[in-house]
N, CA, C and O atoms as a printed pandas DataFrame, in Angstrom:
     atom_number atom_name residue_name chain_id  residue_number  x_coord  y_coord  z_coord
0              1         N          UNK        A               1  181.616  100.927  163.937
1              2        CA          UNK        A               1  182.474  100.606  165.058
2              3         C          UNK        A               1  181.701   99.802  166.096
3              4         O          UNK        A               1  182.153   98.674  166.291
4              5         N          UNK        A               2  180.445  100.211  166.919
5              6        CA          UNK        A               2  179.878   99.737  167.566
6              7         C          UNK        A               2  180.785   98.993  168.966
7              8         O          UNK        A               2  181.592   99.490  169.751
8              9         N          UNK        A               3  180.422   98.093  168.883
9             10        CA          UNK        A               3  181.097   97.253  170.708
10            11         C          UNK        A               3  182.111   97.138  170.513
11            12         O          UNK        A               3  182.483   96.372  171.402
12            13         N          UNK        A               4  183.191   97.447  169.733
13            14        CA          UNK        A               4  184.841   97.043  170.172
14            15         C          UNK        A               4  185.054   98.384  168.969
15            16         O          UNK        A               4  184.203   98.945  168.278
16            17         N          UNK        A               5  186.650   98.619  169.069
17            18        CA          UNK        A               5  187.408   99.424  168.300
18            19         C          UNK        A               5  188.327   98.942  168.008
19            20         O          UNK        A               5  189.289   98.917  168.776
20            21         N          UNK        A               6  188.371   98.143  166.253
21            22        CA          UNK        A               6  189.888   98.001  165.967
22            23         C          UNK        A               6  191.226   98.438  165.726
23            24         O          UNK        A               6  191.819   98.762  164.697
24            25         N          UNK        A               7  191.620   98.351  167.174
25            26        CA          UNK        A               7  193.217   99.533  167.110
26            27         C          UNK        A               7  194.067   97.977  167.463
27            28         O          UNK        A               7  193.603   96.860  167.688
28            29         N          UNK        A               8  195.346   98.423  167.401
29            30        CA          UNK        A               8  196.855   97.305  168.050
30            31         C          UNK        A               8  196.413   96.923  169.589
31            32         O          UNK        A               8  195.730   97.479  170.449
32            33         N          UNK        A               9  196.823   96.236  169.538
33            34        CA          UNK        A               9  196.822   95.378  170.723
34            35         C          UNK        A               9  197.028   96.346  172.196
35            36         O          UNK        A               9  197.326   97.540  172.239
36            37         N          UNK        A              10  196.762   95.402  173.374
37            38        CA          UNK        A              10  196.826   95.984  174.578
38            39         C          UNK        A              10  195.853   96.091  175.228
39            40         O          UNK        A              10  195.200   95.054  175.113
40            41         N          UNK        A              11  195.139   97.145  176.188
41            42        CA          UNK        A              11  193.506   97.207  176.799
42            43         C          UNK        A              11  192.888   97.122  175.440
43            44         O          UNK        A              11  193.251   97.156  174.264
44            45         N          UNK        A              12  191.433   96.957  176.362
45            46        CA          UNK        A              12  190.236   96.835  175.209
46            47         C          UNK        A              12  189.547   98.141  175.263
47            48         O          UNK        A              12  189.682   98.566  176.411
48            49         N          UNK        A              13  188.675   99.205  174.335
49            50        CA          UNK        A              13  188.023   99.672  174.320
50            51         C          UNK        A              13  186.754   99.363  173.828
51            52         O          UNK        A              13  186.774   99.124  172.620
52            53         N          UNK        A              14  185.828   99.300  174.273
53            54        CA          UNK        A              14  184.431   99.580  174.156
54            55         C          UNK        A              14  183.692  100.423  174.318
55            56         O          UNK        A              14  183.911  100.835  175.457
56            57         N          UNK        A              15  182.687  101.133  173.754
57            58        CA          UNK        A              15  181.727  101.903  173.615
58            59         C          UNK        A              15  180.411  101.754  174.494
59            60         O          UNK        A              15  179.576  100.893  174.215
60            61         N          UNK        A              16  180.276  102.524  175.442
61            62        CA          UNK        A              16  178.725  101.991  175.995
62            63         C          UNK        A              16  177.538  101.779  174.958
63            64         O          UNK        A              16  177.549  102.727  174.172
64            65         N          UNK        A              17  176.872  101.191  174.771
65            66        CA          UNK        A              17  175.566  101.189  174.065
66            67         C          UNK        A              17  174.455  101.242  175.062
67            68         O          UNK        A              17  174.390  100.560  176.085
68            69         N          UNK        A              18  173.306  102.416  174.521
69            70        CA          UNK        A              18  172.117  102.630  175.377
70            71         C          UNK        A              18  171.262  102.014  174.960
71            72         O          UNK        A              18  171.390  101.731  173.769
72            73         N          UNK        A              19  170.281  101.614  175.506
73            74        CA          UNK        A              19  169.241  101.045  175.282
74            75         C          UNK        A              19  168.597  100.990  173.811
75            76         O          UNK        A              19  168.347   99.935  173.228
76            77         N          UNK        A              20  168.363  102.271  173.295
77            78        CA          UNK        A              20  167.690  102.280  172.784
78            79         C          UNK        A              20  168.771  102.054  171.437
79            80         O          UNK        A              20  168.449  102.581  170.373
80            81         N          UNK        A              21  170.039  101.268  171.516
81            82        CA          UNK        A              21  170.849  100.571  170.462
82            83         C          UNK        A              21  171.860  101.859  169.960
83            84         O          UNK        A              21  172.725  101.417  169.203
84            85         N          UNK        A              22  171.934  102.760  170.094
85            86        CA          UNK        A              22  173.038  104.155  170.230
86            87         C          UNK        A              22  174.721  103.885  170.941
87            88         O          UNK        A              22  175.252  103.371  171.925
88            89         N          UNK        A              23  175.019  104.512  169.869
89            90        CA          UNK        A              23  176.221  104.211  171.091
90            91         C          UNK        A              23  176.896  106.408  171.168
91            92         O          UNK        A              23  177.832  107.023  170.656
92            93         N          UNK        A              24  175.990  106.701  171.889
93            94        CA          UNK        A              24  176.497  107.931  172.404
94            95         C          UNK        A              24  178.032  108.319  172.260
95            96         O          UNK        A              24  178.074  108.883  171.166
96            97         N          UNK        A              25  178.958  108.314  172.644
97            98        CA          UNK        A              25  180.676  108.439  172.122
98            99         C          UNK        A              25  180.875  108.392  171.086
99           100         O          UNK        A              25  181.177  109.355  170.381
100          101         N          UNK        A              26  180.721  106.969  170.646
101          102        CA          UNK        A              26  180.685  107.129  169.000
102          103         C          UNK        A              26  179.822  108.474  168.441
103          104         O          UNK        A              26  180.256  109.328  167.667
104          105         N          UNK        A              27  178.772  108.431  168.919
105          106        CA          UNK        A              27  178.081  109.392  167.974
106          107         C          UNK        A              27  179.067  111.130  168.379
107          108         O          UNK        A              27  179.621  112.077  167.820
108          109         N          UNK        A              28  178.846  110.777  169.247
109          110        CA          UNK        A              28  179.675  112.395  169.863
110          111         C          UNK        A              28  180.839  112.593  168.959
111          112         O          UNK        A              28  181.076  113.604  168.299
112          113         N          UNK        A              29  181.491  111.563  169.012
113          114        CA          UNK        A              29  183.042  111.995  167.815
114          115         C          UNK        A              29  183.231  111.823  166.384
115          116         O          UNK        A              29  184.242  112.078  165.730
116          117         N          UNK        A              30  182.048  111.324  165.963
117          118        CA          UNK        A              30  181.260  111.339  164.164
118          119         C          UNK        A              30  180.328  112.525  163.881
119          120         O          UNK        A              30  180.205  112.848  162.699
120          121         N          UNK        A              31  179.657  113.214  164.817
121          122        CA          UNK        A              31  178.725  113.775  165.054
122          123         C          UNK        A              31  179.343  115.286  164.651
123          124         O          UNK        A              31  179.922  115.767  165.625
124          125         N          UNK        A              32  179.361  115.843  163.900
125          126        CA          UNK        A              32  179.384  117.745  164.082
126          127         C          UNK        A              32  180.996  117.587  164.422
127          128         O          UNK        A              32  181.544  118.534  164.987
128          129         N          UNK        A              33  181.683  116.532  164.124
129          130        CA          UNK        A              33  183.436  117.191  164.540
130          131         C          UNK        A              33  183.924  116.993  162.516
131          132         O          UNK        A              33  183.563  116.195  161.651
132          133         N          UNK        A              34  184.754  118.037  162.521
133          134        CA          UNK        A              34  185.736  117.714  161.285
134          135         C          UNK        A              34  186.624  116.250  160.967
135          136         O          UNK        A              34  186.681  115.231  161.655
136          137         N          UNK        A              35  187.055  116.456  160.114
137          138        CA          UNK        A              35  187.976  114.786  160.141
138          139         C          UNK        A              35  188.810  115.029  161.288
139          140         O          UNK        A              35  188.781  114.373  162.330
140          141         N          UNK        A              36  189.721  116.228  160.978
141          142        CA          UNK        A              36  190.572  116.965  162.002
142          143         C          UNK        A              36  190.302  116.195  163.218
143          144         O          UNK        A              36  190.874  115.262  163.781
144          145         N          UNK        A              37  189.297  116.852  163.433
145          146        CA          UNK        A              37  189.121  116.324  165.296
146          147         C          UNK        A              37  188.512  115.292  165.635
147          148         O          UNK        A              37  188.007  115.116  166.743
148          149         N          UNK        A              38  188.501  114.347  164.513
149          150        CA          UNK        A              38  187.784  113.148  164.623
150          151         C          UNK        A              38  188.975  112.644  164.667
151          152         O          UNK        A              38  189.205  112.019  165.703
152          153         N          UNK        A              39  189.788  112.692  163.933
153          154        CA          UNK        A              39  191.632  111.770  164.206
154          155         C          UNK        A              39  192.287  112.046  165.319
155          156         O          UNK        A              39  193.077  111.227  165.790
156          157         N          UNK        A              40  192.009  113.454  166.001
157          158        CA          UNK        A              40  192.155  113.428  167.263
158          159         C          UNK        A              40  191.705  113.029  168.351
159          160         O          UNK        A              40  192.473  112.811  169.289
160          161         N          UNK        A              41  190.443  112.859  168.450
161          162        CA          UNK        A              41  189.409  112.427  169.573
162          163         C          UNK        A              41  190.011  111.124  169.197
163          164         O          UNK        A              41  190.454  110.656  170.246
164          165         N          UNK        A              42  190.304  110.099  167.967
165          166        CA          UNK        A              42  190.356  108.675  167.702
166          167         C          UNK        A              42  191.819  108.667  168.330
167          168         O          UNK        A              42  192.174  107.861  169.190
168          169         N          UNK        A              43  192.418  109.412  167.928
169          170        CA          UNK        A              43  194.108  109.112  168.708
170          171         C          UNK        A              43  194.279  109.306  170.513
171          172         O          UNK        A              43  195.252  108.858  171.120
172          173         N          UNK        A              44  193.231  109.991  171.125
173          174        CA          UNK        A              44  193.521  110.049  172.341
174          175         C          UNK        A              44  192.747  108.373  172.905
175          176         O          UNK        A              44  193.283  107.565  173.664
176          177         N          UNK        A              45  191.673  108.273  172.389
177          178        CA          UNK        A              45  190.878  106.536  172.482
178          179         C          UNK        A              45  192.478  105.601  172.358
179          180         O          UNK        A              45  192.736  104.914  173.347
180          181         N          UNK        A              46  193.543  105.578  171.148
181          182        CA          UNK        A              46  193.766  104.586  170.942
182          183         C          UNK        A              46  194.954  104.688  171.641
183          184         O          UNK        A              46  195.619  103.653  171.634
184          185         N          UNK        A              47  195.582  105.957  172.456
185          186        CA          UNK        A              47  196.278  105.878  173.141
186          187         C          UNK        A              47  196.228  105.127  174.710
187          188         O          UNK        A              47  197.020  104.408  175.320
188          189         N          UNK        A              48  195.096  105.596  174.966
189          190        CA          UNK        A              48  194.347  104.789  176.235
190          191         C          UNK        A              48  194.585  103.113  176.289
191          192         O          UNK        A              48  194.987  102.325  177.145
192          193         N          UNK        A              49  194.030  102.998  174.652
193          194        CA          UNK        A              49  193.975  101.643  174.414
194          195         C          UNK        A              49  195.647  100.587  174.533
195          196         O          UNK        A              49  195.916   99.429  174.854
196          197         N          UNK        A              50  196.446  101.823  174.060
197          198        CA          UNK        A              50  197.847  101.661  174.063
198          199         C          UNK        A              50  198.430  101.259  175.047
199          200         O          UNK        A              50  199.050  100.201  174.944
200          201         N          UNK        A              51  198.414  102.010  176.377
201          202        CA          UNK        A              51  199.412  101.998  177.501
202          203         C          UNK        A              51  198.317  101.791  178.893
203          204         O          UNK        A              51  198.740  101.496  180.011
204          205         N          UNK        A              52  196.513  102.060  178.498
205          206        CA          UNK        A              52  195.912  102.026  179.962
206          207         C          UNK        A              52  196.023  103.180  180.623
207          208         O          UNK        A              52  195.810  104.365  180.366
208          209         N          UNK        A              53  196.485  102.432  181.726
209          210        CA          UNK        A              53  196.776  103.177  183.169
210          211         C          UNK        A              53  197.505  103.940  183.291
211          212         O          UNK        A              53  197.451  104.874  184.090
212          213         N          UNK        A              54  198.596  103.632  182.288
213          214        CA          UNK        A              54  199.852  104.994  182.431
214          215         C          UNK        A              54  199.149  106.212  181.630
215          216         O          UNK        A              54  199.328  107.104  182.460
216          217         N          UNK        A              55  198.644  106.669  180.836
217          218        CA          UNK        A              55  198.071  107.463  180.344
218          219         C          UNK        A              55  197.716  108.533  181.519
219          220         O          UNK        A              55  197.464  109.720  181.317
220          221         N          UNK        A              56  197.747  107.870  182.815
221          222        CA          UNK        A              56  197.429  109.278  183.630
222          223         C          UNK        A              56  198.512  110.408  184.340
223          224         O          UNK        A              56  198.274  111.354  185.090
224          225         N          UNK        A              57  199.609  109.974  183.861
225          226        CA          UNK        A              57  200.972  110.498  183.829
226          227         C          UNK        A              57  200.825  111.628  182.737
227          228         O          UNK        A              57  201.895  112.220  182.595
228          229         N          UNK        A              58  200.182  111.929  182.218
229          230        CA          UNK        A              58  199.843  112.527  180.835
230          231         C          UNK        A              58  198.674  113.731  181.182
231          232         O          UNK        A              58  197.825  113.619  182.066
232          233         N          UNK        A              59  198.808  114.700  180.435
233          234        CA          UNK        A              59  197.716  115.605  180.448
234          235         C          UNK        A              59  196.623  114.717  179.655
235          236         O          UNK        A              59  195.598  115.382  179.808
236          237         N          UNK        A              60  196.374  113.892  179.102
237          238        CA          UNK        A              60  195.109  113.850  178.096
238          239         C          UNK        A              60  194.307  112.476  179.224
239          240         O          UNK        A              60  193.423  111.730  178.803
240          241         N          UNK        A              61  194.888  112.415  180.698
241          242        CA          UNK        A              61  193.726  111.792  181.231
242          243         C          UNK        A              61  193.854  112.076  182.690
243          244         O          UNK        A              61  194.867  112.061  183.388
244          245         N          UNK        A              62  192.565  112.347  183.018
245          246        CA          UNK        A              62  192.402  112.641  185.251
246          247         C          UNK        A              62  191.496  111.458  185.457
247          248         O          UNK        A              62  190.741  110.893  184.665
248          249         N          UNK        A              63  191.733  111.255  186.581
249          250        CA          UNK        A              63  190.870  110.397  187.502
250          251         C          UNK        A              63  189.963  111.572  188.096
251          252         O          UNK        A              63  190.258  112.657  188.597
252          253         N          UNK        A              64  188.277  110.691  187.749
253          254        CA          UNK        A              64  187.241  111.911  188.371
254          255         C          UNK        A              64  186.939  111.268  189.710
255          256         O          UNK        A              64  186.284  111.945  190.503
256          257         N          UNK        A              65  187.243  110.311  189.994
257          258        CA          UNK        A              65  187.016  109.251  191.210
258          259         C          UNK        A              65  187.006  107.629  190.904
259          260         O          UNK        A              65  186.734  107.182  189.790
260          261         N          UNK        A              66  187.322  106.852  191.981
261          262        CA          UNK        A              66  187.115  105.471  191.984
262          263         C          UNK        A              66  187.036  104.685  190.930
263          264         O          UNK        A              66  187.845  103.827  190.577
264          265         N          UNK        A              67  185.877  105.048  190.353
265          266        CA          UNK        A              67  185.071  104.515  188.607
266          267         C          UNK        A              67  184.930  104.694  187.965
267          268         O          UNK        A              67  184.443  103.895  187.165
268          269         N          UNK        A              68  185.299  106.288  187.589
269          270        CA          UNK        A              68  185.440  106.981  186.541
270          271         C          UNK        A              68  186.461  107.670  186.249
271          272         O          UNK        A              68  186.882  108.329  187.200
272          273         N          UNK        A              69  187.237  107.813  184.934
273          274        CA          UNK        A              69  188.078  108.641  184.700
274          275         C          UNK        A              69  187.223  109.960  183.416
275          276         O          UNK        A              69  186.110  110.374  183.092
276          277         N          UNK        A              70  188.381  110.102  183.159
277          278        CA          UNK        A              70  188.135  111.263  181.645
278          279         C          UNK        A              70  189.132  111.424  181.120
279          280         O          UNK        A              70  190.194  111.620  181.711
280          281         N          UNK        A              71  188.992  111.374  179.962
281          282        CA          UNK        A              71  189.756  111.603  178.882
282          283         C          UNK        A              71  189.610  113.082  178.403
283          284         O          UNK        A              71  188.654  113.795  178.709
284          285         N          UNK        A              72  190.563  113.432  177.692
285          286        CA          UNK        A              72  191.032  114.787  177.675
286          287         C          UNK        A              72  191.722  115.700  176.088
287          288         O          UNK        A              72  192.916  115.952  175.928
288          289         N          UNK        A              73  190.906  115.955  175.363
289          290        CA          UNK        A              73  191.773  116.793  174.006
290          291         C          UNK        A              73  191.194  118.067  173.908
291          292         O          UNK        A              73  189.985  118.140  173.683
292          293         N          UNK        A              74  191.651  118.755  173.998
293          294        CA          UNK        A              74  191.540  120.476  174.207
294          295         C          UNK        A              74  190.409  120.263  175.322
295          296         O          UNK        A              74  190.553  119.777  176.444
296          297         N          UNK        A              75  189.193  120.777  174.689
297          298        CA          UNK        A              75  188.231  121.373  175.299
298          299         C          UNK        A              75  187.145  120.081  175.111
299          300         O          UNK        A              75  186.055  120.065  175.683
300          301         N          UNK        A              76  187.651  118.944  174.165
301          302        CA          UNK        A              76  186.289  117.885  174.606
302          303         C          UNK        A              76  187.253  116.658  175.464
303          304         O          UNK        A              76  188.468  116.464  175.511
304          305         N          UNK        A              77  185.990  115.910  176.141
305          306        CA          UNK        A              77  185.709  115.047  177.293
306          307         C          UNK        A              77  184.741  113.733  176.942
307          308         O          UNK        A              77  183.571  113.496  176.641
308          309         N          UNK        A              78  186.076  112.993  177.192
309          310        CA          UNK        A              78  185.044  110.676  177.224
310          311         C          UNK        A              78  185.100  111.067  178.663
311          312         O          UNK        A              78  185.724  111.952  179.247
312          313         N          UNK        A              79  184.226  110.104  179.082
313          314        CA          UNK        A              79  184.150  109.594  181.007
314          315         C          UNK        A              79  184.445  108.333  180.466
315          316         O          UNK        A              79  184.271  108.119  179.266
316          317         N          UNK        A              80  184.915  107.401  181.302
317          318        CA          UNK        A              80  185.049  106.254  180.746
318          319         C          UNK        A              80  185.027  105.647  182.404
319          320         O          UNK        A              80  185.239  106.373  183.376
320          321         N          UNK        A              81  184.795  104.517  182.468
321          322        CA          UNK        A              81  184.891  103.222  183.451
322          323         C          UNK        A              81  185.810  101.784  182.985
323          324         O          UNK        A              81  185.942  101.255  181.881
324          325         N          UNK        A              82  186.162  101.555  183.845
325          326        CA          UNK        A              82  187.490  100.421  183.639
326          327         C          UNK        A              82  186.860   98.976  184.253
327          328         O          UNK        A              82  186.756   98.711  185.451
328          329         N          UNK        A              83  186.596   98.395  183.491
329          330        CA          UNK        A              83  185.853   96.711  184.006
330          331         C          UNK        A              83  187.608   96.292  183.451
331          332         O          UNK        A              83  188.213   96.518  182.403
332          333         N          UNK        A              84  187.976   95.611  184.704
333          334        CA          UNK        A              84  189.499   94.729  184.226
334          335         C          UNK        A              84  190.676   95.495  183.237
335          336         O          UNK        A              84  191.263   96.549  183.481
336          337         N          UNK        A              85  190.834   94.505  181.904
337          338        CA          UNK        A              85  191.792   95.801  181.094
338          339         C          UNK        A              85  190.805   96.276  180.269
339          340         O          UNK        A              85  191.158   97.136  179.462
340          341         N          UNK        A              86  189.404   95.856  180.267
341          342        CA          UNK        A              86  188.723   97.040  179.159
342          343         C          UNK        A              86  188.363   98.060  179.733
343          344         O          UNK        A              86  187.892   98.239  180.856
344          345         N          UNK        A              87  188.712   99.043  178.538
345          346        CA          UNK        A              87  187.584  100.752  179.317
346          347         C          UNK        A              87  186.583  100.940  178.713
347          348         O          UNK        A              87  186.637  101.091  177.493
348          349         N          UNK        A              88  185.788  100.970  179.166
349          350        CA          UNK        A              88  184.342  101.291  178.879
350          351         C          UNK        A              88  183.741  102.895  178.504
351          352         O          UNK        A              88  183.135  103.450  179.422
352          353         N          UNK        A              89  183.909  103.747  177.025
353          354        CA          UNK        A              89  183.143  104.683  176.951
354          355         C          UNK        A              89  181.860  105.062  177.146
355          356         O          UNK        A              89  180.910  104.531  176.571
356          357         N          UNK        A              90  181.767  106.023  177.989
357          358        CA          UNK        A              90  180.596  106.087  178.705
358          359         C          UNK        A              90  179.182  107.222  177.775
359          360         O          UNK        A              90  178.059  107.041  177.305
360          361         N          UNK        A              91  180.304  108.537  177.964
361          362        CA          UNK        A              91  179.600  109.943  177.719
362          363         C          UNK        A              91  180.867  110.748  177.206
363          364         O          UNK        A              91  181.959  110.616  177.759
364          365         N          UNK        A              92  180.650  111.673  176.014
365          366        CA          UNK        A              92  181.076  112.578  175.709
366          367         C          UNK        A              92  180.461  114.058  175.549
367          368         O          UNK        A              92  179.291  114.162  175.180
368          369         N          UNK        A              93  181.457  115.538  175.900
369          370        CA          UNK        A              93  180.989  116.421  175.773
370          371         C          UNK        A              93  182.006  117.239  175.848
371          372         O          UNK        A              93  183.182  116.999  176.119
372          373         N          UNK        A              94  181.370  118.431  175.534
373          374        CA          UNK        A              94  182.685  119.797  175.152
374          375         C          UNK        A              94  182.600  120.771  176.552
375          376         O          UNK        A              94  181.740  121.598  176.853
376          377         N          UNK        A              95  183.413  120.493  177.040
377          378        CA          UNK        A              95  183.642  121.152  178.716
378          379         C          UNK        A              95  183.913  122.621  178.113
379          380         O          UNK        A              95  184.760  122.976  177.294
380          381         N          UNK        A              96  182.771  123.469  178.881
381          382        CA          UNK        A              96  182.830  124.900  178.651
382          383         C          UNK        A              96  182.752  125.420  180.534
383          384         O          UNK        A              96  182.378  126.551  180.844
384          385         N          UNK        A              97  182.933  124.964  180.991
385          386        CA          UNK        A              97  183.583  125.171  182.383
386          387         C          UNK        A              97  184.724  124.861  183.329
387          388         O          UNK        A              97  185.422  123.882  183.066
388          389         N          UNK        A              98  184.915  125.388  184.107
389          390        CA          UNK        A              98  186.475  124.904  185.199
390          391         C          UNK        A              98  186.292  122.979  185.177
391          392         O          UNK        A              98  186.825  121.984  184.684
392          393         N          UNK        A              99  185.222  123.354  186.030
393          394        CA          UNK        A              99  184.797  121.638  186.742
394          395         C          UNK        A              99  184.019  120.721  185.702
395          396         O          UNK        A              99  183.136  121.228  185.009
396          397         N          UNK        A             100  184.320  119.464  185.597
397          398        CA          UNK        A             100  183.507  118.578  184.903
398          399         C          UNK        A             100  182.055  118.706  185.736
399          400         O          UNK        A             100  181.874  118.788  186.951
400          401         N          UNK        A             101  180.873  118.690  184.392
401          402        CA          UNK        A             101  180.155  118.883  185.051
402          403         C          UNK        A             101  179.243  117.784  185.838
403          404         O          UNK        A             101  179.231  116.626  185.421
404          405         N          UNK        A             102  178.325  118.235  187.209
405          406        CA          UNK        A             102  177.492  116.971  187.764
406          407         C          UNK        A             102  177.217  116.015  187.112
407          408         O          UNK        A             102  177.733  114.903  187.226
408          409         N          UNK        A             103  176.173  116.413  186.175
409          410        CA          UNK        A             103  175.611  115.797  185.653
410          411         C          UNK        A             103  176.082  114.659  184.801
411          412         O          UNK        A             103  175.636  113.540  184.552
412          413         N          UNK        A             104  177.274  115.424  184.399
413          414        CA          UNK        A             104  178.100  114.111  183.436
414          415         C          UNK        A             104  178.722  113.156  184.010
415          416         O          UNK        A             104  179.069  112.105  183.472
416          417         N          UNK        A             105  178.877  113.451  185.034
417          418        CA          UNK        A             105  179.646  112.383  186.292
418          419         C          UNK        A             105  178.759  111.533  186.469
419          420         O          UNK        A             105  179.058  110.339  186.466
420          421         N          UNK        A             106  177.275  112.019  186.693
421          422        CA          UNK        A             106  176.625  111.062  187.174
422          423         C          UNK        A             106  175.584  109.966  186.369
423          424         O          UNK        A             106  174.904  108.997  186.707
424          425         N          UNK        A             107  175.905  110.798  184.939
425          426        CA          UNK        A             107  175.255  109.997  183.966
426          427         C          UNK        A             107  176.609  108.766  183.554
427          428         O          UNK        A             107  176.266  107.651  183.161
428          429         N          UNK        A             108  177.795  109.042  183.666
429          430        CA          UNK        A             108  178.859  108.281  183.439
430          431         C          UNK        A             108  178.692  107.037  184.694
431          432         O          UNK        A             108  178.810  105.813  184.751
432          433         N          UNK        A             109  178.401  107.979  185.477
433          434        CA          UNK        A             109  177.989  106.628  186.942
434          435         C          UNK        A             109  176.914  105.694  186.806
435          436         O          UNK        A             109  177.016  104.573  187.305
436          437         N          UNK        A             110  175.829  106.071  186.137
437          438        CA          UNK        A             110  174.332  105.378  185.994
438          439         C          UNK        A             110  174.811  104.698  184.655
439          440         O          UNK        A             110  174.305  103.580  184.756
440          441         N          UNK        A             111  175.530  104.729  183.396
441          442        CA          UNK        A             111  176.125  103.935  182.385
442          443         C          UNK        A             111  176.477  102.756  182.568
443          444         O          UNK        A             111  175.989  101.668  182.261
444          445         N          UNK        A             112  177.938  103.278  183.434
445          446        CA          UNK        A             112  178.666  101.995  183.827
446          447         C          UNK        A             112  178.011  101.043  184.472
447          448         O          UNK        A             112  178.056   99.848  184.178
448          449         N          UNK        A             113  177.147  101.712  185.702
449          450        CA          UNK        A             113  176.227  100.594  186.253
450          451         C          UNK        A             113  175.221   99.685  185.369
451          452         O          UNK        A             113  174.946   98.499  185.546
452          453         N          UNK        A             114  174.720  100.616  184.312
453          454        CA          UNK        A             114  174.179   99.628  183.291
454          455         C          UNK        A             114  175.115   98.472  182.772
455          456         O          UNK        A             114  174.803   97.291  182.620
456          457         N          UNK        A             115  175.862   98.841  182.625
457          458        CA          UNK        A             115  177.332   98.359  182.014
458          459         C          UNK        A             115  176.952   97.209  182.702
459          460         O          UNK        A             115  176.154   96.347  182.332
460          461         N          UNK        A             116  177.650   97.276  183.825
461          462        CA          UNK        A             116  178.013   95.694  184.387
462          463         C          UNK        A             116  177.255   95.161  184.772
463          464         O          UNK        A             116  177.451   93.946  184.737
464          465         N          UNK        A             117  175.933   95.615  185.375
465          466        CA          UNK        A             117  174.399   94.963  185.671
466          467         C          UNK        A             117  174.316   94.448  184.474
467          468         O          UNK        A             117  173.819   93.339  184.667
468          469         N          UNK        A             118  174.549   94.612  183.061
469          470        CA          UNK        A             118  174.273   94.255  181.536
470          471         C          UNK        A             118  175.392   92.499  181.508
471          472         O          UNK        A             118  174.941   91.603  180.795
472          473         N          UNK        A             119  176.459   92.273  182.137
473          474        CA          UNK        A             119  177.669   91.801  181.937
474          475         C          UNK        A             119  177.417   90.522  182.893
475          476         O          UNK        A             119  178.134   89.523  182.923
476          477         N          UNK        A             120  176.589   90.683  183.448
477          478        CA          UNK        A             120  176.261   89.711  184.575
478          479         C          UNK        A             120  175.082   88.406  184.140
479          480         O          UNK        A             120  174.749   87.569  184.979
């Protein structure tokens, strides 16, 4: 999969890639999930990809602030950032608490900034 995801038309999704050539999300939803929840984690991505912005009318996405959202299927979590109509996957993880946690917020924050410092 790497830098784009071929789904139908509409926004773009992309995958952050880290430095060290990883693309973290991807790996998170290939990684230790069943097919099961790999067609799910892939159907909530291509819904995003589907409609965007309206998706937050919906349980499967919150706004965490300004630049980040999250995506949402049971108990796992994308952060994602929005450059124009693409969204940018940031970080994934399996929320075992109320609140998303700090840390993931702020590693989703230090991403994206790679992100577009990268785009420039």
């Amino acid at each position: 999969m790497g830098e784009g995801v071929d789904m139908p038309a509409g926004y773009k999704v992309e995958f952050y890639q880290a430095e060290d050539g990883s693309f973290p999300v991807q790996d998170y939803i290939f990684e230790g999930n069943d097919a099961k929840r790999v067609s799910l984690l892939i159907a909530v991505i291509q819904r995003l990809k589907a409609v965007g912005p309206d998706l937050r009318a919906t349980n499967m996405d919150k706004r965490i602030d300004d630049q980040i959202g999250e995506l949402r299927k049971d108990r796992h979590r994308i952060l994602y950032g929005r450059d124009g109509d693409k969204y940018v996957l940031l970080c994934a993880f399996m929320k075992r608490t109320q609140k998303t946690p700090a840390e993931q917020i702020e590693l989703a924050h230090k991403r994206f900034g790679e992100y577009l410092r990268k785009k420039l």
